[in-house]
C-alpha positions as semicolon CSV with decimal commas, in nm:
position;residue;x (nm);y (nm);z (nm)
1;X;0,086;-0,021;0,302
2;X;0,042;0,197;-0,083
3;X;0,146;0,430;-0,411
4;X;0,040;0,649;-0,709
5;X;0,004;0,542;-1,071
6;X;-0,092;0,645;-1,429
7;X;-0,359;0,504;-1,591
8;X;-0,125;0,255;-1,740
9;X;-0,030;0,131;-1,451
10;X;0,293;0,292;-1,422
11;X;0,384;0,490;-1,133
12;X;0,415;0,850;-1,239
13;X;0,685;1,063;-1,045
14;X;0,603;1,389;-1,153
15;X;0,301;1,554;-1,401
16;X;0,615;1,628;-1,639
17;X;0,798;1,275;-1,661
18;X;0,648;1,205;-2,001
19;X;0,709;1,535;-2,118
20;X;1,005;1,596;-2,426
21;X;1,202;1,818;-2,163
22;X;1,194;1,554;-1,911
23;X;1,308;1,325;-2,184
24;X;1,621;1,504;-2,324
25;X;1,703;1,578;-1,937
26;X;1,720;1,215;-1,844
27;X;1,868;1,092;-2,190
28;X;1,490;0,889;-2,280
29;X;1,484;0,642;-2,612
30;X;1,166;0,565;-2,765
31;X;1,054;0,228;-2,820
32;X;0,685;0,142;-2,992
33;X;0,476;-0,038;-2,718
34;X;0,159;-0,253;-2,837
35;X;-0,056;0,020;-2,913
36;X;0,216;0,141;-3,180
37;X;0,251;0,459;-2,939
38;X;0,614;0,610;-2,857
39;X;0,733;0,480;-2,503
40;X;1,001;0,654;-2,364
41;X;1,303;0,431;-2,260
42;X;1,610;0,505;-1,988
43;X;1,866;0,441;-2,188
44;X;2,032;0,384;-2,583
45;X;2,144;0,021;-2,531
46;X;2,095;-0,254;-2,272
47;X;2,417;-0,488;-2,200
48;X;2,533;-0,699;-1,940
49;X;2,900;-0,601;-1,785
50;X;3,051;-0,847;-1,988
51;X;2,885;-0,651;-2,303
52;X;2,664;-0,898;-2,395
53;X;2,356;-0,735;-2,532
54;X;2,039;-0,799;-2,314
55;X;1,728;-0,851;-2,508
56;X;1,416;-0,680;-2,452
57;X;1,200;-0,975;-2,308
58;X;1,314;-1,356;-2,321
59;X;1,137;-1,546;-2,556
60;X;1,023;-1,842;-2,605
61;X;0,781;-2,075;-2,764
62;X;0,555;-2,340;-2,701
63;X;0,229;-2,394;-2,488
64;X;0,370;-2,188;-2,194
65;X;0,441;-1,884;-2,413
66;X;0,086;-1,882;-2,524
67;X;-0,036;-1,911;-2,196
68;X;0,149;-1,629;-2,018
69;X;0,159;-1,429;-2,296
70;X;0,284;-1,128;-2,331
71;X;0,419;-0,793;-2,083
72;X;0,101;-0,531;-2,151
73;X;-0,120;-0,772;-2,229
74;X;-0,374;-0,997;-2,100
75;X;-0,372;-1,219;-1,837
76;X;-0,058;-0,977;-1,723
77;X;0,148;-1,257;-1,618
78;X;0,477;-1,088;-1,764
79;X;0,363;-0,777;-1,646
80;X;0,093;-0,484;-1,676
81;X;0,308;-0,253;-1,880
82;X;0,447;-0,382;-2,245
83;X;0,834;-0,165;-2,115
84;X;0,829;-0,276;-1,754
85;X;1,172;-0,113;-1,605
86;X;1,302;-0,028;-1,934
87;X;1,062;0,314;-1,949
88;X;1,053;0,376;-1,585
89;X;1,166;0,233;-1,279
90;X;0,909;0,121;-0,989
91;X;0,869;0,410;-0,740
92;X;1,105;0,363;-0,430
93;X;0,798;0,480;-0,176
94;X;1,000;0,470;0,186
95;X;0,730;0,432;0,468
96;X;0,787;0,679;0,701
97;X;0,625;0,872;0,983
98;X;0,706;0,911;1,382
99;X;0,618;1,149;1,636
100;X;0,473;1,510;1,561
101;X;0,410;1,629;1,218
102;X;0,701;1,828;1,218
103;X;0,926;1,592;1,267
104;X;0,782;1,373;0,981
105;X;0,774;1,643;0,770
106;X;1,148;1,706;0,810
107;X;1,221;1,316;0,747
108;X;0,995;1,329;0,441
109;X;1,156;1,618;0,283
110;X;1,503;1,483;0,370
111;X;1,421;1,119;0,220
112;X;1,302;1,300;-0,143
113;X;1,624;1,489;-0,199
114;X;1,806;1,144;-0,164
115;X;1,610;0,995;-0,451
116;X;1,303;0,896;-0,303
117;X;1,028;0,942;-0,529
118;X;0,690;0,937;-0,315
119;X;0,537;0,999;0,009
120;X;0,396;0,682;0,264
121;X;0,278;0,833;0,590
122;X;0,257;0,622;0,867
123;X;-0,017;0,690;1,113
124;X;0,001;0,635;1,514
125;X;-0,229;0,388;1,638
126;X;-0,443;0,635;1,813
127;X;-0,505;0,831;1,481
128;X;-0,539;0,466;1,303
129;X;-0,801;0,430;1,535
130;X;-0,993;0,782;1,492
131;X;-0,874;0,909;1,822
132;X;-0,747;1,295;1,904
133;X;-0,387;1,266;2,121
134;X;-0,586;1,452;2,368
135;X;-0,811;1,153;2,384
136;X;-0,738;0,918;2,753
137;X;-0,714;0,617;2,561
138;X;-0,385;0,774;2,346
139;X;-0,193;0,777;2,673
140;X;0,103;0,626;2,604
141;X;0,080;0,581;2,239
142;X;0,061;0,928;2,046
143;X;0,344;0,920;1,799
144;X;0,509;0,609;1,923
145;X;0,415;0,393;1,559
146;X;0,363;0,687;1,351
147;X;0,306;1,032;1,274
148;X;0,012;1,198;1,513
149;X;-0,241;1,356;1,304
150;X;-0,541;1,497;1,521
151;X;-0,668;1,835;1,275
152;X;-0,630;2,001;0,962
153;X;-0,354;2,204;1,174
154;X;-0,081;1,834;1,189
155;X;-0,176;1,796;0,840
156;X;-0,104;2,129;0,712
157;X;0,263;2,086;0,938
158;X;0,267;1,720;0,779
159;X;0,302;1,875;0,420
160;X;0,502;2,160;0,475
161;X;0,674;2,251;0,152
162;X;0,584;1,911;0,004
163;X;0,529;1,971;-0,396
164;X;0,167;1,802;-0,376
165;X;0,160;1,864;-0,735
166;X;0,380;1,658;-0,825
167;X;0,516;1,427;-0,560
168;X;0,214;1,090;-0,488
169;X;0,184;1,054;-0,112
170;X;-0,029;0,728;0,040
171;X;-0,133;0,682;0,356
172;X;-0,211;0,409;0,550
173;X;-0,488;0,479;0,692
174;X;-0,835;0,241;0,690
175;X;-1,110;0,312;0,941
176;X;-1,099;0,702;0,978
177;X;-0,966;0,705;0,565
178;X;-1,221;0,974;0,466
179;X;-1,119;1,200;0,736
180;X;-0,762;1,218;0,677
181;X;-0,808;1,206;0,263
182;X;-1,047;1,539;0,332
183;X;-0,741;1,674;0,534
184;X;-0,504;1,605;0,263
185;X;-0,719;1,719;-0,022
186;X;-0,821;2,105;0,232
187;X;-0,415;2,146;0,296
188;X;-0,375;2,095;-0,114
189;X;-0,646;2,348;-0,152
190;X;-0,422;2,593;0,053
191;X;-0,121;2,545;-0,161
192;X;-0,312;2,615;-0,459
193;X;-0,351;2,253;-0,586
194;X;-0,651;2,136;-0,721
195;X;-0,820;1,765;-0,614
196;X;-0,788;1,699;-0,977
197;X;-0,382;1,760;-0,953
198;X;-0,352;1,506;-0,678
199;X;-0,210;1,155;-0,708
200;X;-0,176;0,907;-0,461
201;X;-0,366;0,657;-0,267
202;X;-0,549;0,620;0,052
203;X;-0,523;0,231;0,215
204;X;-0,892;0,191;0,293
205;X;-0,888;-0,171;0,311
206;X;-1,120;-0,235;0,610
207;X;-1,199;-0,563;0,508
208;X;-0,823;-0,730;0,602
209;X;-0,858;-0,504;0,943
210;X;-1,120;-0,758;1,042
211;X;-0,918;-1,016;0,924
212;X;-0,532;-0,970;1,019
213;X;-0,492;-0,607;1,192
214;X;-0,772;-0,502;1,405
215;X;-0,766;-0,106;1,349
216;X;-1,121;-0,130;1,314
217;X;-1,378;0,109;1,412
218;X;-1,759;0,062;1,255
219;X;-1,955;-0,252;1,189
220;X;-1,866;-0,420;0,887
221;X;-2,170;-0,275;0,690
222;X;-2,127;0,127;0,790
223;X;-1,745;0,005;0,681
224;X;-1,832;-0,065;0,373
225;X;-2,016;0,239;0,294
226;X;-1,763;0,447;0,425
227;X;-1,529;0,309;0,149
228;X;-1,774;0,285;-0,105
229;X;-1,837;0,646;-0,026
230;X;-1,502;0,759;-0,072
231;X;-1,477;0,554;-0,464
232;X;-1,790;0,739;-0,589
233;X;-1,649;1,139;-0,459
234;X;-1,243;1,038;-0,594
235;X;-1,400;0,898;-0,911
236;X;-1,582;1,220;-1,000
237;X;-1,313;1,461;-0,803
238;X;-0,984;1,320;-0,761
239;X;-0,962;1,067;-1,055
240;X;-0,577;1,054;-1,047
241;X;-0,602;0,914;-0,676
242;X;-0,597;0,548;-0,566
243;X;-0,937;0,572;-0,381
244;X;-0,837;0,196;-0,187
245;X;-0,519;-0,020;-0,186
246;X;-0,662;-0,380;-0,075
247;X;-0,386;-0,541;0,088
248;X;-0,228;-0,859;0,129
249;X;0,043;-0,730;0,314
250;X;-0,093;-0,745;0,685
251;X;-0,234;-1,097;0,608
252;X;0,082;-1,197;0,554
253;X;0,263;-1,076;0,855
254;X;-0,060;-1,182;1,095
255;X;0,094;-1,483;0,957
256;X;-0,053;-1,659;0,646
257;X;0,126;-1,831;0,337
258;X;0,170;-1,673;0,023
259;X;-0,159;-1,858;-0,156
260;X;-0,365;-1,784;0,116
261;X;-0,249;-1,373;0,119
262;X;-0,337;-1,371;-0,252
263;X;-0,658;-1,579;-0,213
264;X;-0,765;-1,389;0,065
265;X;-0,657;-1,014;-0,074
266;X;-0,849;-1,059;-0,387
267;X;-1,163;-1,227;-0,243
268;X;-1,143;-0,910;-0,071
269;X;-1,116;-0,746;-0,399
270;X;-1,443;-0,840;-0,515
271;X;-1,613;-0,800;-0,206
272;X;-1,524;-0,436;-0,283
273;X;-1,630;-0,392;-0,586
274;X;-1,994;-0,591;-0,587
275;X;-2,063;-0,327;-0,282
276;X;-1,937;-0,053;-0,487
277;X;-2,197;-0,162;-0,768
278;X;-2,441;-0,183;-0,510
279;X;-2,461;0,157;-0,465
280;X;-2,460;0,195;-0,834
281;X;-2,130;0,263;-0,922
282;X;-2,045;0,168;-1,303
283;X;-1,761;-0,115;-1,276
284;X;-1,520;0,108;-1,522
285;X;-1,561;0,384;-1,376
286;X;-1,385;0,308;-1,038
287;X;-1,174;-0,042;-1,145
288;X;-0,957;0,144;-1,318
289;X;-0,811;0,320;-0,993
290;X;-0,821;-0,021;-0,763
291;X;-0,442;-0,114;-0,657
292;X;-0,293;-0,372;-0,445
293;X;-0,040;-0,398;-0,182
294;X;0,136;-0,772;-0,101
295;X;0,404;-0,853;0,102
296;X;0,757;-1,006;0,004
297;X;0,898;-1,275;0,241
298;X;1,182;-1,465;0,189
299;X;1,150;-1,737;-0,047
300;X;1,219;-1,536;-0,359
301;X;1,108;-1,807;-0,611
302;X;0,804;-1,872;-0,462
303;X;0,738;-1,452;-0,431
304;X;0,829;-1,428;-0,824
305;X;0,547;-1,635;-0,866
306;X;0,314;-1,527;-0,611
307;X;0,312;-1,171;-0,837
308;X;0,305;-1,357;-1,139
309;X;-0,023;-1,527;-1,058
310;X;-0,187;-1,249;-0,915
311;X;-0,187;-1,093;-1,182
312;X;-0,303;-1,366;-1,396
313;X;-0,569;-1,463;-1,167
314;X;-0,680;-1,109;-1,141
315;X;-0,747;-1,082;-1,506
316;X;-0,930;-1,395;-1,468
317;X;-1,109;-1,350;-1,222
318;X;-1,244;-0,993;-1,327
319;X;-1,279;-1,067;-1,669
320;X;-1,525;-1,346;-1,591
321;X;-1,744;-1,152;-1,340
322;X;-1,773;-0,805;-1,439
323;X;-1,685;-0,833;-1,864
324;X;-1,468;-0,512;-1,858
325;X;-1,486;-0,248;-2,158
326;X;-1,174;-0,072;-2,015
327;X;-0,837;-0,301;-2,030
328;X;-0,719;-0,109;-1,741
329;X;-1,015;-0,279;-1,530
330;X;-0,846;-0,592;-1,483
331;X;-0,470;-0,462;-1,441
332;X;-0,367;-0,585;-1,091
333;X;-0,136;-0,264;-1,008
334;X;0,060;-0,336;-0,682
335;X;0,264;-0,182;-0,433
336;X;0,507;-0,422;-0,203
337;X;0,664;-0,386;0,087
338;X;0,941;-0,631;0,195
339;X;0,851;-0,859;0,545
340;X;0,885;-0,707;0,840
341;X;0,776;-1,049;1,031
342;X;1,111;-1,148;0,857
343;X;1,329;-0,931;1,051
344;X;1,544;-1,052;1,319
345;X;1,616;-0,863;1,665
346;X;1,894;-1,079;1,697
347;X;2,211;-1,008;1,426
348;X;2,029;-0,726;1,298
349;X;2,297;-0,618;1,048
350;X;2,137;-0,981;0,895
351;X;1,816;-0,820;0,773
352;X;1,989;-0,598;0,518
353;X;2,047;-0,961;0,315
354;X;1,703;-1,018;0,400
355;X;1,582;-0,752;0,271
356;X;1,752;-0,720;-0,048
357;X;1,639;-1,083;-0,135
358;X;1,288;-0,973;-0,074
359;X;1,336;-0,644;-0,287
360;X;1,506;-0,812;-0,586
361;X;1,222;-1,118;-0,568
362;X;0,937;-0,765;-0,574
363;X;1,113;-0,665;-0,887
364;X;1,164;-0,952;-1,031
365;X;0,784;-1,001;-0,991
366;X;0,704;-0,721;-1,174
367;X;0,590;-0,474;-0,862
368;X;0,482;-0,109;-0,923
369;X;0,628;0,062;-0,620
370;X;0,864;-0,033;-0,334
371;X;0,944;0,016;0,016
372;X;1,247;-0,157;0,177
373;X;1,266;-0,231;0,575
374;X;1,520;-0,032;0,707
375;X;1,774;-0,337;0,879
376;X;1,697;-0,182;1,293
377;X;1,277;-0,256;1,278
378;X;1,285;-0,488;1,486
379;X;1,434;-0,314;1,757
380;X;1,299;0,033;1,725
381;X;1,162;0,277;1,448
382;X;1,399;0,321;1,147
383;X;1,734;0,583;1,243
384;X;1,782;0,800;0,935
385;X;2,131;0,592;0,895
386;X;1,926;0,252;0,806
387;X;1,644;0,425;0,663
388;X;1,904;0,536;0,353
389;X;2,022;0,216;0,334
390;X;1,702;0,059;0,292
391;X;1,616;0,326;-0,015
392;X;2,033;0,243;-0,097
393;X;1,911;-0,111;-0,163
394;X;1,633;-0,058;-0,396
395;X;1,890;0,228;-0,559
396;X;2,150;-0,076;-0,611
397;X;1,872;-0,325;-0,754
398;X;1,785;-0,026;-1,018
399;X;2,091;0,104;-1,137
400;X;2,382;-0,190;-1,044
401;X;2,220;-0,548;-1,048
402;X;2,077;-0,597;-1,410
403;X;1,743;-0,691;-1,291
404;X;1,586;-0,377;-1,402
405;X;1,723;-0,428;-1,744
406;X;1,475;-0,712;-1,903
407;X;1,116;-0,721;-1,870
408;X;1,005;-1,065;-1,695
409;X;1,375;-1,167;-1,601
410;X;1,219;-1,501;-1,457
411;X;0,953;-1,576;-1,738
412;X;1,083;-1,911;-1,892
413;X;1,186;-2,072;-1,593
414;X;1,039;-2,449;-1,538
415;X;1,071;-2,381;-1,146
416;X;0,909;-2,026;-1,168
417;X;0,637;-2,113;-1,441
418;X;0,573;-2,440;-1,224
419;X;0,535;-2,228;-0,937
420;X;0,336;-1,960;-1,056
421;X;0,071;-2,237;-1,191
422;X;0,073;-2,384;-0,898
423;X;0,012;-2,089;-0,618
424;X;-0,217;-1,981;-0,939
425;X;-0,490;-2,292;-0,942
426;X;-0,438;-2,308;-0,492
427;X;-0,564;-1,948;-0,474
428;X;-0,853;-1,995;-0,724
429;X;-0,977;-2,287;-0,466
430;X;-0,927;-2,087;-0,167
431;X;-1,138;-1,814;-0,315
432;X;-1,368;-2,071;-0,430
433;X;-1,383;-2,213;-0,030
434;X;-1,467;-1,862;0,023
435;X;-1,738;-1,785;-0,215
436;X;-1,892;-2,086;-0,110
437;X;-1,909;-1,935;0,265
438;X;-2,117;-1,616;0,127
439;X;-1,811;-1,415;-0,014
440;X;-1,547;-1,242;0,209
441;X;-1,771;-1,036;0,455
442;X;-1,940;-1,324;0,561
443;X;-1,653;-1,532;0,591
444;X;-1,527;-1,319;0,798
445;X;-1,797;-1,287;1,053
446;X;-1,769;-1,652;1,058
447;X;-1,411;-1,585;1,143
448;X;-1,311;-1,857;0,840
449;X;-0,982;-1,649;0,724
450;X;-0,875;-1,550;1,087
451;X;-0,869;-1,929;1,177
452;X;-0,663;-2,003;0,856
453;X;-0,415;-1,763;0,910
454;X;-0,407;-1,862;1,298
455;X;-0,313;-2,239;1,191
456;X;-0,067;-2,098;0,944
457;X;0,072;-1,930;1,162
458;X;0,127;-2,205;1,429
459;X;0,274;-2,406;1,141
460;X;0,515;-2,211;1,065
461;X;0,646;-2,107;1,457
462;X;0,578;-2,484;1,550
463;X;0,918;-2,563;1,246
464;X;1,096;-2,289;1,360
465;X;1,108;-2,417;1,744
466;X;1,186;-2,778;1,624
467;X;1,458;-2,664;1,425
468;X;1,298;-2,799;1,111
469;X;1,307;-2,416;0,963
470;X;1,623;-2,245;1,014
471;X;1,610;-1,869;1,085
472;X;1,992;-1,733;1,099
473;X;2,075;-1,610;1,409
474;X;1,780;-1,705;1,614
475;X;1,791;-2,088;1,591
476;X;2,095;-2,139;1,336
477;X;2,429;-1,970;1,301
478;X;2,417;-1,825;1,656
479;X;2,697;-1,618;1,829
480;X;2,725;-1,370;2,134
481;X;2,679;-1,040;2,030
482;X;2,616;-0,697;2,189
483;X;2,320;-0,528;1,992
484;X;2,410;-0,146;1,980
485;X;2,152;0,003;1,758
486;X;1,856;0,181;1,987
487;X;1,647;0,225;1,739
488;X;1,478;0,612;1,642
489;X;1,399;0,770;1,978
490;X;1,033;0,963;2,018
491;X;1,025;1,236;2,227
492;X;0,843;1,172;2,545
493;X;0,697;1,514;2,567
494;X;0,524;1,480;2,243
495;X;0,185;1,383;2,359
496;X;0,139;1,720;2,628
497;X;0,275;1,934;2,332
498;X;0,048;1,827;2,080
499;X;-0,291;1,861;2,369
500;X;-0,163;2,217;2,423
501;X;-0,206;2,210;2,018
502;X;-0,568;2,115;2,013
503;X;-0,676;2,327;2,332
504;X;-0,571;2,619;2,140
505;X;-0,730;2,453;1,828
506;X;-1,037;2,438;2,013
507;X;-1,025;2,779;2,190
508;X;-0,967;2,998;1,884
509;X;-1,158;2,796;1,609
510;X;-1,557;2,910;1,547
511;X;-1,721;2,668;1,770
512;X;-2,097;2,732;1,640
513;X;-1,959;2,650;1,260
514;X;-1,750;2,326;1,374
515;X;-2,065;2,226;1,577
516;X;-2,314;2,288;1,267
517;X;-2,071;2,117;1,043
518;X;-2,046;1,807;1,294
519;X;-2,462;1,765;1,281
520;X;-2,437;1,760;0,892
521;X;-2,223;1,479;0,906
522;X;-2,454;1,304;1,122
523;X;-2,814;1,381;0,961
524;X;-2,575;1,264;0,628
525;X;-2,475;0,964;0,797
526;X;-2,827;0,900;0,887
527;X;-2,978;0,943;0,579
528;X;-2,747;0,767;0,337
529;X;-2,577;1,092;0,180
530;X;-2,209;1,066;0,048
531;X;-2,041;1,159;0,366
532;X;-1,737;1,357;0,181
533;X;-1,857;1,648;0,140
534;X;-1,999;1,654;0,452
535;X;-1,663;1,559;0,640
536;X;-1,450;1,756;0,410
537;X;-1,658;2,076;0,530
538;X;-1,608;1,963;0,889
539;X;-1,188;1,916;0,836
540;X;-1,198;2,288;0,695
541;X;-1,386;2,416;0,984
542;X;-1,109;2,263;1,227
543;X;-1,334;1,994;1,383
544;X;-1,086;1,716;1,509
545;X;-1,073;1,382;1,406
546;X;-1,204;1,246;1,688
547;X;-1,502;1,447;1,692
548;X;-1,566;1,328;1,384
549;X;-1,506;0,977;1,421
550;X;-1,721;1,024;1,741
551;X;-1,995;1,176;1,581
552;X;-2,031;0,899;1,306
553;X;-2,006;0,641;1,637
554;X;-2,321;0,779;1,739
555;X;-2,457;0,696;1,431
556;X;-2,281;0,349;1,280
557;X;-2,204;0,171;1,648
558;X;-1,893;0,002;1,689
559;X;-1,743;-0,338;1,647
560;X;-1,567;-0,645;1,801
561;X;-1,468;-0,916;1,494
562;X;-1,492;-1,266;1,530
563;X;-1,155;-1,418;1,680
564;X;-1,128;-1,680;1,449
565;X;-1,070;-1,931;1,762
């Protein structure tokens, strides 16, 4: 999970959307935001159906009005922007990516002329894991959870036709990050686009790997370098690019509650940035460009809030550690995806009310960007049939439901303020609890958060199979039923296509330049040089990413994390 934004916070669609032409094409009002600059608006007047006109923001007074304050300003509870939805709608980011690059690439270019607005590429596990599909332990697996990315030759197929100039891509991508980030940023170079140009954001988070997902290559400190490596090149090359997207996301599906995803996302936060000024880095001049990227589960009150405090926290949290000179430091900017641990095998038609609860509760809270499950997931990758209704949904919540209309549309609300003081003051322990253990890293060589999200977990399973937490159609509301949907079907031959790929790769590449490359990456490795430059040369000279990742194992080790048990 990921997305691309302006320094603002807002998502930016194209280099153009703020320009007058864009304006007069999409019928933009003007509306004075705190700074007493113009903000463009998407439409002349805001009413209900019933014609009722629909103010701005709801307001209110008392103590809880001066303790949320205000949309654009700090602590962010009502938002990070002073317009919200009003100037621009969140990005609808569709997560995509299956089988060869081609194939992607085809998907991708079909989901942006139905309205999507950015890129999220999906990685197999083999290339999540810095293997080639060559490699023997990709049998099976190359292109079965994602797109199969093995050389700057997939990548350049990847982004075939793809506007890089002015559509945001983000990839999900942690342990081998830097390699496919130097892909993207060669195949840009190729179409003319400058790392300057770029937007987007790389996942990066190796810290919740450890914790929830276990796509984890290095030892936690060569991790850490890697990533603190890749803030200190995008800051002074690609400063329009989300250079990590620290997620909460994964946490949550491996089966945590909502304070504990927050809690443990943002402890992760700052374990991030004090090794980023470590190395020396000057807070403002990578904060700025740090997003997030939670989950949305099903109790839509509670998720309102959970965004709500986050970003209140955030602010807090930031503002007391690191005293900030740039506002945008302490901005939590998010990305959300809606629970795919939520979706049901069983009635699957069922999961398009789950997620368009989940989506609504996202914008309600105030998200930046958006993906929605597509309704088959849990049988299968998406068909293009339910992908379209998934990006139909979050289409429906922009234009149809109202939500979109008023900044904050839950601000106000005893249950929701409640709430969001509540999950608020439970994740400032739990971070707290952590601190206490040494901070994040350590904690999690202790295996503290694994073991927290492990008893969570059992909680939660333990109500379902009592019957004390009803889940429609697996232990409520049943009914016989004959599933029909089979899911997207991969193409079994994919994996000898794309060795034939590489062995030609391999055969008609310059061997003595790929091999010189590949020992500068290693003496850099070994002597504590940025490895981007290093890797990017090594991308352009059509080394693999598995020799890559394979030379920097030679270097760095590798790593089994603590179980938590």
């Amino acid at each position: 999970m990921a997305m691309s934004m302006d320094p603002a916070g807002t998502i930016i669609e194209s280099p153009a959307s703020g320009s007058l032409v864009h304006r007069i094409l999409c019928g933009l009002t003007m509306s004075a935001d705190e700074g007493g600059e113009k903000t463009a608006l998407r439409k002349d007047d805001w009413k209900t159906l019933s014609g009722i006109s629909i103010p701005e923001i709801p307001v209110f007074e008392g103590e809880i009005a001066t303790i949320i304050g205000e949309p654009g300003k700090p602590p962010y509870t009502r938002g990070i922007h002073s317009t919200m939805y009003r100037s621009r709608l969140w990005t609808m980011r569709q997560y995509a990516g299956f089988s060869s690059a081609s194939e992607t690439n085809e998907r991708f270019r079909l989901l942006l002329e139905r309205g999507q607005k950015g890129l999220s590429v999906a990685f197999d596990l083999p290339t999540q894991l810095g293997l080639d599909a060559d490699d023997p332990l990709s049998l099976g697996e190359v292109g079965k959870v994602g797109v199969s990315i093995s050389s700057i030759d997939d990548m350049r197929q990847l982004l075939h036709d793809i506007p890089l100039a002015s559509v945001s891509t983000s990839m999900t991508i942690n342990s081998p990050a830097m390699v496919l980030l130097a892909m993207y940023i060669a195949v840009a170079e190729e179409h003319g686009v400058e790392p300057n140009q770029l937007r987007g954001t790389i996942q990066n988070d190796i810290l919740k790997e450890y914790i929830a997902r276990g796509t984890h290559i290095f030892p936690p400190t060569a991790s850490m370098r890697l990533i603190t490596d890749i803030f200190e090149y995008c800051t002074e090359n690609v400063p329009h690019w989300n250079s990590i997207s620290i997620s909460g996301y994964h946490i949550r599906e491996a089966g945590s509650t909502a304070v504990q995803e927050i809690a443990f996302t943002l402890s992760n936060a700052l374990a991030y940035i004090d090794a980023a000024l470590d190395k020396g880095l000057e807070f403002d001049s990578f904060a700025p460009r740090l997003s997030f990227f939670f989950n949305c589960h099903n109790d839509f009150f509670e998720e309102v809030a959970k965004f709500r405090a986050a970003r209140s926290l955030w602010y807090e949290l930031v503002t007391e550690r690191y005293s900030p000179t740039d506002p945008k430091s302490s901005m939590l900017r998010f990305h959300t995806q809606v629970a795919g641990v939520s979706l049901t095998a069983q009635q699957p038609l069922n999961n398009i009310a789950r997620v368009t609860i989940q989506a609504l509760a996202a914008v309600c809270g105030g998200t930046q960007s958006l993906h929605t499950n597509s309704y088959d997931e849990a049988l299968g990758l998406p068909t293009m049939e339910s992908a379209t209704v998934a990006l139909r949904t979050q289409q429906i919540i922009a234009e149809e439901s109202g939500a979109a209309d008023v900044i904050d549309p839950m601000g106000g609300s005893w249950y929701v303020e409640g709430l969001t003081a509540d999950i608020k003051a439970a994740a400032r322990n739990e971070i707290e609890s952590i601190e206490e253990r040494g901070g994040a890293l350590q904690a999690i060589e202790m295996g503290y958060q694994q073991r927290c999200i492990h008893e969570a977990a059992y909680r939660h399973q333990t109500e379902i199979e009592k019957g004390e937490r009803r889940i429609i159609g697996v232990n409520h509301a049943l009914m016989e039923e004959i599933i029909n949907s089979a899911g997207q079907n991969i193409d079994l031959g994919l994996q000898d296509r794309q060795k034939r790929r590489l062995g030609e790769l391999r055969s008609e590449r310059d061997d003595e330049e790929c091999s010189r490359c590949l020992q500068v990456v290693i003496k850099a490795a070994e002597d504590g040089t940025n490895l981007f430059i290093p890797i990017l040369a090594a991308v352009k000279a059509d080394a693999t990413l598995g020799e890559i990742i394979t030379a920097l194992k030679g270097v760095f080790g590798t790593y089994v994390a603590a179980s938590g048990f």
